[in-house]
N, C-alpha and C positions, 0 to 999 in steps of 0.2 A: 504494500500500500504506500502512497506516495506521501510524502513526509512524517514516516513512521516515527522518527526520533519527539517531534514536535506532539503527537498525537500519543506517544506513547506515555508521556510526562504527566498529559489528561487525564489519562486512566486510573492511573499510580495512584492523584490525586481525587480520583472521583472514587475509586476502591477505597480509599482511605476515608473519606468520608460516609460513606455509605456505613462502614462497619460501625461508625462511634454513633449510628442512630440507635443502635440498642436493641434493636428488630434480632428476635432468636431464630434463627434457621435450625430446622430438623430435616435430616438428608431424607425421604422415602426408601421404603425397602421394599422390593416385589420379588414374587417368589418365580417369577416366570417372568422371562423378559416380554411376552406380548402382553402384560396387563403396564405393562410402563410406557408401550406403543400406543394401548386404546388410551389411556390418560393421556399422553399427549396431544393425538390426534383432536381430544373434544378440547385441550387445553389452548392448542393453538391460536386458534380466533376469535378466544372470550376469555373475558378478566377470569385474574386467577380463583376470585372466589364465586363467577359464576358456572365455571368450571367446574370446581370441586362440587358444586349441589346437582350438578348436569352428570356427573361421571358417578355419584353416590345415588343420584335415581335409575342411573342402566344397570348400576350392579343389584339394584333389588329388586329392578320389576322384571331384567333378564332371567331364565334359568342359568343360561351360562355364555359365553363366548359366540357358540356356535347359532346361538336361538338368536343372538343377537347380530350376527351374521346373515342369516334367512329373514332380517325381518326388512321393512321395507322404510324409507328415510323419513317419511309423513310421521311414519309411526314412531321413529326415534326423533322428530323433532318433537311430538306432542309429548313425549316424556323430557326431554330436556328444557319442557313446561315456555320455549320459546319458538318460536317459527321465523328466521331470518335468511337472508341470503346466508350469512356465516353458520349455522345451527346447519341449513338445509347442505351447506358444501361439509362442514363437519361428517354428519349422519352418510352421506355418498363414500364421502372418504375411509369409514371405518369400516363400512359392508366392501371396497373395493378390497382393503389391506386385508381385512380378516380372509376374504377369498383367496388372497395370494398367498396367504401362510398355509388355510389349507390346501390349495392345492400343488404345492412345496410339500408339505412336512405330510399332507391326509393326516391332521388334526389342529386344533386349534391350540400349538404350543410352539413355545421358540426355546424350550429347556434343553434339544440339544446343541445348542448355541453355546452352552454355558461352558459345555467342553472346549469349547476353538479359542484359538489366542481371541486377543481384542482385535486385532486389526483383521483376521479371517471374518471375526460375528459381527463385524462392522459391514462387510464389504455386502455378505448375505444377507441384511437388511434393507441394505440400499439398493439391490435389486427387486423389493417388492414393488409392486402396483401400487403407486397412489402415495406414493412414503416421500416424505421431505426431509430436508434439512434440520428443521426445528427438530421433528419426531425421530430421525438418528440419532442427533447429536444429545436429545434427552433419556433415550434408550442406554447409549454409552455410557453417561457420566453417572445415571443413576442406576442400572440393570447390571450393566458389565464394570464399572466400576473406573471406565476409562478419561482419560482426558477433554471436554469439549464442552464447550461454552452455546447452550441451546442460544435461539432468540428469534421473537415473536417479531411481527412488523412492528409493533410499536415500539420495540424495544429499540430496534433500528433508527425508526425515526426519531426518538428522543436522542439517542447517539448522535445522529446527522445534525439536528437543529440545535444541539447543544454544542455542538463544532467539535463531539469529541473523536470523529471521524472522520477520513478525506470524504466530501460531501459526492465525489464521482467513484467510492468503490461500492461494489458490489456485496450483497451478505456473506459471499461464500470468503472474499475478503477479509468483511469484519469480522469475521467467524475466524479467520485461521489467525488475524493478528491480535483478536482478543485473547487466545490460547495460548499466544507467547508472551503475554504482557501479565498474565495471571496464573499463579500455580496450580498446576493440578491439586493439591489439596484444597485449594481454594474455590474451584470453578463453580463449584455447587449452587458454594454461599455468593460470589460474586454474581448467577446467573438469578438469584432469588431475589436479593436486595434491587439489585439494578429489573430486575420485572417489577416491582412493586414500588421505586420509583416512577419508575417510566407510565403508571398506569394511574397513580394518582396525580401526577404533574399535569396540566393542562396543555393540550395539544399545540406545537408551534409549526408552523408551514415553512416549508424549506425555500428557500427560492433560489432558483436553478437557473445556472446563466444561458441565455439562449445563445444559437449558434449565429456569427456573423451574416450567414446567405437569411437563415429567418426572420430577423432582425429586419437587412434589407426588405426580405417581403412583407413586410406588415409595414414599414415606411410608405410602401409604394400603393398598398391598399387602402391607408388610409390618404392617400393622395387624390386616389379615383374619388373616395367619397365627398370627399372636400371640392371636387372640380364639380360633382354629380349634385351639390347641395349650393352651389352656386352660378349654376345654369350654365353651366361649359363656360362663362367668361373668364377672361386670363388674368391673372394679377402682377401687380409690380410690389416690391418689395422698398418701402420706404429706409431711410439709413436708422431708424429705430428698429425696426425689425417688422414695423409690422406691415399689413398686406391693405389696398388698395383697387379696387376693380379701374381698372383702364377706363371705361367708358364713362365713369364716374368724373374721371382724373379732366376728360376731354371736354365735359361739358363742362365743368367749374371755368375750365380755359379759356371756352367762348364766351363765357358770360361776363368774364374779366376782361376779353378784348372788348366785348360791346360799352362796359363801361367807359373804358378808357377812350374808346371812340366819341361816343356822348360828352365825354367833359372836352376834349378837343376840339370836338364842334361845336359847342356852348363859350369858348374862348373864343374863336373865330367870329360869333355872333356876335360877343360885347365887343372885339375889336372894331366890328363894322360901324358899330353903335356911335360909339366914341370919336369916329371919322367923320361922318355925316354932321354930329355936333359941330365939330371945327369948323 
């Protein structure tokens, strides 16, 4: 990432304060790495605590894993008591994973993962259907015990607008240089604190430099408009700056020569005047 050194200083600094909020982190423990998959999966796209009340009503109205598999996304959004865009892509996404683990493993388990290094149970996760980023890199840090720093869109953008990443990289980016800036014993608590920041702090919009050819074209669009709102007449550009329609300019002109006409023939008439007297 591009000026690592500078961004790396941020982090240091925003770890260090995150920790002296006092907020106690408890790591999760599951006893099977796919219940740390479907946790992530509904955790992804909703606060963390409307998560946990969304992931604690499919584990008691499911029989199990596989019921909840066969069932259809209407039906696991009206248990996760919301119906959004986010809910409805959650509920797809858990019926697609879970389908891929069964039809990998024909059963709804990932316990013989437990046996492979970290970097083999990595790589086999990240070939299922439907599996992201987020849901690997939470799989790892908390299932297998490995190194990797999850993170949510929002987590991102709080990063970005807070300047404490190059605002042009990528997640998979912020993802591998937050893992070097943070200990593996650490990544858990750093991944917790900084989600529960980023989720009560008030949204900040990023703003993204456009590209010089774009820039040019929205100059020249709103030129059209501007020509289209002044009846195709052309302007001239005063030394103040500001704009002038031509026709305008022409007729003030003629009305000042007809003045100036008029007084010179009004002086020609008292000159006559004044002759005659003599």
């Amino acid at each position: 990432m591009k000026n690592s050194k500078k961004y790396s200083q941020k982090i240091k600094k925003l770890h260090a304060t995150l920790k002296k909020s006092g907020v106690k982190v408890v790591k999760p423990t599951f006893d099977d790495p796919i219940d740390a998959i479907v946790y992530a999966v509904i955790s992804e796209r909703m606060k963390k605590s409307s998560a946990n009340t969304a992931h604690k009503r499919c584990m008691n109205y499911f029989v199990d894993l596989n019921d909840l598999r066969v069932s259809r996304p209407v039906e696991i959004c009206s248990i996760f008591g919301r119906d959004t865009a986010e809910t409805r892509r959650a509920a797809s996404t858990l019926i697609r994973v879970l389908t891929a683990v069964f039809d990998h493993q024909h059963d709804i388990s990932l316990q013989p993962l437990d046996k492979l290094g970290k970097r083999q149970a990595r790589q086999e996760i990240e070939e299922l259907d439907g599996i992201t980023h987020f849901v690997v890199n939470y799989c790892v840090v908390t299932a297998f015990k490995g190194h990797a720093i999850p993170l949510t869109d929002r987590m991102i953008e709080f990063l970005q607008s807070h300047e404490m990443v190059s605002p042009g990289a990528n997640p998979q980016e912020i993802e591998g240089f937050l893992s070097k800036q943070v200990a593996a014993k650490d990544g858990y608590e750093f991944y917790e604190l900084l989600r529960k920041e980023s989720e009560s702090a008030p949204k900040k919009t990023v703003r993204r430099k456009e590209s010089p050819r774009l820039e040019l074209m929205k100059k020249a669009a709103k030129k059209k408009v501007a020509a289209k709102k002044g009846g195709g007449q052309r302007t001239t550009k005063k030394k103040t700056g500001q704009k002038r329609p031509v026709q305008k300019t022409a007729a003030k002109k003629r009305v000042a020569k007809k003045k100036v006409t008029n007084k010179k023939m009004a002086k020609k008439a008292a000159k006559k005047k004044v002759t005659r007297r003599k």
